[in-house]
C-alpha positions as CSV (number, residue, x, y, z in Angstrom):
1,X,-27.2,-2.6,-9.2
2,X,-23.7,-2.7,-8.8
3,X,-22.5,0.2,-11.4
4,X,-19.0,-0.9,-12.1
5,X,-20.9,-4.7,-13.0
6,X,-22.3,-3.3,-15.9
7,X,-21.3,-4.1,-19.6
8,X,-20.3,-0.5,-20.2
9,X,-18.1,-0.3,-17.3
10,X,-16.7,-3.8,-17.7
11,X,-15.7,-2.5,-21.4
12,X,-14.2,0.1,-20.5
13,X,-11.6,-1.1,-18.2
14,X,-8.2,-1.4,-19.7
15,X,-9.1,0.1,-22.7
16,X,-7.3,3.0,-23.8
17,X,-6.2,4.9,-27.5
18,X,-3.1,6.2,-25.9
19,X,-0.5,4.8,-24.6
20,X,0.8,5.2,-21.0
21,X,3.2,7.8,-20.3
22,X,3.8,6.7,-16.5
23,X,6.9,5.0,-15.0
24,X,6.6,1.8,-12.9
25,X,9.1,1.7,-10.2
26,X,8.9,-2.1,-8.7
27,X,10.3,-2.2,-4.8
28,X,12.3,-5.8,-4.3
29,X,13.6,-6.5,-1.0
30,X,15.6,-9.4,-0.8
31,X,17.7,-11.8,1.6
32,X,19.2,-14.9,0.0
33,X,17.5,-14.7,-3.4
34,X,20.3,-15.3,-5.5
35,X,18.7,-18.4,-6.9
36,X,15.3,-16.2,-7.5
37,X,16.1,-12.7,-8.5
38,X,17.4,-13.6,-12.3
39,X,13.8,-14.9,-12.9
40,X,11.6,-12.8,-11.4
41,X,13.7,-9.5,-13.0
42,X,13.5,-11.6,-16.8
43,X,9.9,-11.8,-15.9
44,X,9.1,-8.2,-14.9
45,X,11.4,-6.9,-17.6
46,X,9.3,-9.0,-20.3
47,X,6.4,-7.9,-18.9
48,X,7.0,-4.2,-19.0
49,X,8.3,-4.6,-22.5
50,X,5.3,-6.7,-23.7
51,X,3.0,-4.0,-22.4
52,X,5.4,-0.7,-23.9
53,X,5.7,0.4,-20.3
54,X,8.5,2.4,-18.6
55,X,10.2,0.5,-15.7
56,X,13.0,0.4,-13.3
57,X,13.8,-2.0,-10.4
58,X,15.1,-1.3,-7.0
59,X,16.8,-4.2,-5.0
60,X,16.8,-3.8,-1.3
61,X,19.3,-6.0,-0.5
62,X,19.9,-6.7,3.1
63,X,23.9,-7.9,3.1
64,X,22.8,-11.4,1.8
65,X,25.8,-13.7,2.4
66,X,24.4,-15.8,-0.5
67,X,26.0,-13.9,-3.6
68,X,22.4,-12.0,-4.1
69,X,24.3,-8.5,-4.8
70,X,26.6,-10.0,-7.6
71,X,23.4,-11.3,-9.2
72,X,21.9,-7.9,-9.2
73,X,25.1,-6.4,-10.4
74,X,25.4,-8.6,-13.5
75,X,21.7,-7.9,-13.9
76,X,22.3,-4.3,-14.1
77,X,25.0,-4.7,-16.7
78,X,22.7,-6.8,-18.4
79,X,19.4,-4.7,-18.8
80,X,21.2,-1.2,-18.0
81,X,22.1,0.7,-14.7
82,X,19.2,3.0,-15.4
83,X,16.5,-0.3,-15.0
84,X,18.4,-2.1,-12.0
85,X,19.3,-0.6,-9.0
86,X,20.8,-2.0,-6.4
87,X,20.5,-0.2,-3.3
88,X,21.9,-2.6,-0.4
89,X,21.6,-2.2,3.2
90,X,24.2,-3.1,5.8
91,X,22.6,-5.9,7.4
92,X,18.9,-8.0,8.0
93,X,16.7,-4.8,9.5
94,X,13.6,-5.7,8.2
95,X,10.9,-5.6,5.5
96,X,9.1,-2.1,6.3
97,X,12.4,-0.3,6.2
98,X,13.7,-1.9,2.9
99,X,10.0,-0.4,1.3
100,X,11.5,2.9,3.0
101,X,15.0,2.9,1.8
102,X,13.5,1.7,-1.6
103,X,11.3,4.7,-1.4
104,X,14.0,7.3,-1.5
105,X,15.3,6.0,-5.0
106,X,12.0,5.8,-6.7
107,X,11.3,7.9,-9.9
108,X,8.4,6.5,-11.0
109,X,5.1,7.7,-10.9
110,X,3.6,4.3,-9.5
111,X,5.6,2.0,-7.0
112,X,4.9,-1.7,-7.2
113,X,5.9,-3.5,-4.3
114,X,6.2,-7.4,-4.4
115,X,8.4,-10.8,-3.2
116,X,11.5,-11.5,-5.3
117,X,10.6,-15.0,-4.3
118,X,8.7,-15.5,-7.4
119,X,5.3,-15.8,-5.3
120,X,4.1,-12.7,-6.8
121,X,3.9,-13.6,-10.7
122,X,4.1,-10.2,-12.8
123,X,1.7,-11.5,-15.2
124,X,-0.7,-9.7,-12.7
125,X,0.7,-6.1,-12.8
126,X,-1.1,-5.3,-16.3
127,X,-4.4,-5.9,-14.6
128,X,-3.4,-4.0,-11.5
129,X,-2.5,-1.0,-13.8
130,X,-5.9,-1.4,-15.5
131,X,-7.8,-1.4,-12.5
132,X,-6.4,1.6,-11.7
133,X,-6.7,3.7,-14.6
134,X,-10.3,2.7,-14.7
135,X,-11.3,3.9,-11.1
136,X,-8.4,6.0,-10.5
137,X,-7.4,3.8,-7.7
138,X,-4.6,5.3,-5.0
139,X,-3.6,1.2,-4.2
140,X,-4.9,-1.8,-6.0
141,X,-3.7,-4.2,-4.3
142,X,-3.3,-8.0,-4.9
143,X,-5.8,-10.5,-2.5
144,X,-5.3,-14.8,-2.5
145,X,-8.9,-14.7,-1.0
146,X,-11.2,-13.2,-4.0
147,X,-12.7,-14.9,-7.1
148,X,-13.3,-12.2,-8.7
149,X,-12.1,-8.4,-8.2
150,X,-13.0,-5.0,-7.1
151,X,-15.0,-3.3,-8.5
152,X,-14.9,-6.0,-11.3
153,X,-12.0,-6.2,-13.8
154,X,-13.6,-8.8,-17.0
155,X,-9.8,-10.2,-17.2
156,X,-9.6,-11.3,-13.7
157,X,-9.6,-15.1,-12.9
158,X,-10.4,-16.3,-9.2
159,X,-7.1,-16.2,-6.7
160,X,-6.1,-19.1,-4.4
161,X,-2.1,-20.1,-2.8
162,X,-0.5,-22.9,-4.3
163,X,2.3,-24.9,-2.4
164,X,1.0,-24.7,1.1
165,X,0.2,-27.3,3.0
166,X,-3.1,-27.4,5.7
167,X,-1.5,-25.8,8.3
168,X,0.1,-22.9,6.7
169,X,-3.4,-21.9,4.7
170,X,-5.4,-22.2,8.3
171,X,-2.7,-19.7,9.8
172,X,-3.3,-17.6,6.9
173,X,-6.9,-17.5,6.1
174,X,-7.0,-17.1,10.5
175,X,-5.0,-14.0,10.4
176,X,-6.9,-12.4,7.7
177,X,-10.0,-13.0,9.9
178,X,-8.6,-11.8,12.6
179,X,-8.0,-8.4,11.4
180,X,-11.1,-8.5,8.8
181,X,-12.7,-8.9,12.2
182,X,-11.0,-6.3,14.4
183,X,-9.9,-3.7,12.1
184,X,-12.6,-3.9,9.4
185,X,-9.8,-2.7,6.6
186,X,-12.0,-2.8,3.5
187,X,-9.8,-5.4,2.0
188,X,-10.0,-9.0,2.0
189,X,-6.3,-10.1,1.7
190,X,-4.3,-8.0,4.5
191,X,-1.2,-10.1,5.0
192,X,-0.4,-9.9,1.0
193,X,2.8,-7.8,-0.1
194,X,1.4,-7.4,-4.1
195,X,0.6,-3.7,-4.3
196,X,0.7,-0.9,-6.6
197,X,0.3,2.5,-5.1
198,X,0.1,6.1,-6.3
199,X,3.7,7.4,-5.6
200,X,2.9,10.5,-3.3
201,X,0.0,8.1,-1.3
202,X,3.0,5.5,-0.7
203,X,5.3,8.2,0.5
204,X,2.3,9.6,3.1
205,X,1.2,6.0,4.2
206,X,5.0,5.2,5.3
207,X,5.0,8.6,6.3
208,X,2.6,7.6,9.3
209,X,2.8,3.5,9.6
210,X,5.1,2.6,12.9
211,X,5.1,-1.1,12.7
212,X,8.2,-3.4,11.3
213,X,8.5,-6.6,9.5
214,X,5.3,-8.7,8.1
215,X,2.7,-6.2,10.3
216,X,3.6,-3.3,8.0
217,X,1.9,-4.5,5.7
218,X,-1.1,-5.1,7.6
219,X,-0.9,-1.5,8.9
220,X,-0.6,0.2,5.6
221,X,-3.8,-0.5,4.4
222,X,-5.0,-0.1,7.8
223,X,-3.6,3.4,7.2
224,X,-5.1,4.0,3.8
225,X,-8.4,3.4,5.1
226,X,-8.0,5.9,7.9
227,X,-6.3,8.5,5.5
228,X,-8.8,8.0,2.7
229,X,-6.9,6.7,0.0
230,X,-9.3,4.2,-2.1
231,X,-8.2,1.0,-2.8
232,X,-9.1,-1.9,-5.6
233,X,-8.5,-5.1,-5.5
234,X,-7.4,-7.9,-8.3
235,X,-7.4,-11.6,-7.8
236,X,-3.8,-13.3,-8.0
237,X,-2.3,-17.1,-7.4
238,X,0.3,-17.3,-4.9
239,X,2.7,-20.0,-5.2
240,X,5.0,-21.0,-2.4
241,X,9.0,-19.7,-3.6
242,X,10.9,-21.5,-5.6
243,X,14.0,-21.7,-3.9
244,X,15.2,-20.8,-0.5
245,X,13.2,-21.1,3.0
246,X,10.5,-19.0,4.4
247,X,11.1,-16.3,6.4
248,X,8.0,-16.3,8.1
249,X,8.3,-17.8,11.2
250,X,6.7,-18.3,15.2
251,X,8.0,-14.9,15.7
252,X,6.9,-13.3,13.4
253,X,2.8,-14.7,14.2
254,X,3.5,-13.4,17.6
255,X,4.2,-9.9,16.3
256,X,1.2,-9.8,13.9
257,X,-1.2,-10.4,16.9
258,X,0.3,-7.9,18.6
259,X,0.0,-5.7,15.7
260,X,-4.0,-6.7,15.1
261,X,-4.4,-5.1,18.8
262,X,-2.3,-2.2,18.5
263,X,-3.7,-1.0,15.4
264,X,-7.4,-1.4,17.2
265,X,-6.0,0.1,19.7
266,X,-4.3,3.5,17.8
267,X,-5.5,3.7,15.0
């Protein structure tokens, strides 16, 4: 029997007489997203509120020539300087290194890191934080490939992607094989950027993880595993942005099989 299946445990998660003293620290890279970031900051900052939680926002912003910055500056004057931060870069140098430069501004105890695209829906992050206080988690981590989570959380409600067509699903669900297969991670969704992580574990795993762009991802959990670190995971939907193009493109599948092999290969 699986114990974290059973009535008492399923009870117990999320359920707690005091409230949490922690800080959430939420990573946002972004390139372009002035049409997004308004939204998904009203979203998160509801959410935190609803939930009596302590928050702050850093935006990674990597010189977007779309007016992104002066969104995020009238953000700050709008929910306070101490709950968005803007930390910009000088130009596009990639995702890994925003989480890194993100990093070094941090105060909170946990670090969320997740798409200003509004693909990631906050509405999540209260059953990430549950799953973690009820296992003591290091990373729970979002997957698009469960119906239910892990160990099992009684809130959770089966994932899936919204907006994709065939073609773009295939590619995924094929490059989450192809790692499942070769790198046996533990974790069913290894291409997804919806995490929340102990502070000090995020600051080791980057610590250690070499790879750039969309395999960093990939290689941080790879990481964890190697390190340790346990890991839960929590069903979400993932819906296509709203505005703006996709930056995922050939290249970028070209570097993540290359990645697949060099993690088998080094790690």
């Amino acid at each position: 029997m699986n114990p974290f299946a059973s009535s008492a445990a399923l009870d117990m998660q999320g359920q707690f007489s005091t409230q949490d003293t922690h800080m959430y620290s939420v990573i946002l890279p972004t390139y372009n997203e002035r049409k997004n970031l308004s939204i998904i900051v009203w979203l998160l900052a509801k959410m935190f509120s609803d939930n009596q939680l302590s928050w702050e926002i850093i935006i990674v912003d990597d010189a977007s020539p779309d007016g992104t910055q002066e969104i995020a500056k009238q953000l700050a004057a709008t929910y306070g300087e101490d709950k968005i931060i803007l930390k910009p870069r000088a130009g596009k140098l990639g995702l890994g290194t925003a989480y890194i430069h993100g990093l070094n501004f941090v105060r909170g105890d946990f670090v969320i890191i997740m798409d200003a695209d509004f693909s990631h829906h906050p509405k999540f992050i209260p059953q990430f934080i549950q799953q973690q206080k009820a296992h003591n988690f290091d990373i729970v981590t979002g997957t698009r490939y469960r119906s239910s989570a892990t160990p099992s959380l009684a809130t959770a409600k089966p994932g899936g992607v919204h907006g994709w067509d065939l073609k773009r699903k295939l590619v995924s669900r094929g490059a989450n094989f192809l790692a499942a297969t070769v790198l046996n991670p533990g974790v069913s969704d290894l291409t997804g950027s919806f995490r929340l992580y102990k502070r000090s574990v995020l600051q080791h795993i980057i610590s250690v993880t070499q790879s750039k762009g969309y395999v960093f991802q990939m290689e941080m959990m790879v990481r964890a595993k190697a390190l340790g670190y346990t890991v839960g995971e929590v069903p979400i939907t993932f819906v296509d942005r709203l505005y703006g193009e996709s930056k995922l493109g050939a290249d970028e599948i070209v570097s993540y099989a290359k990645g697949v092999w060099g993690l088998f290969v080094g790690v």
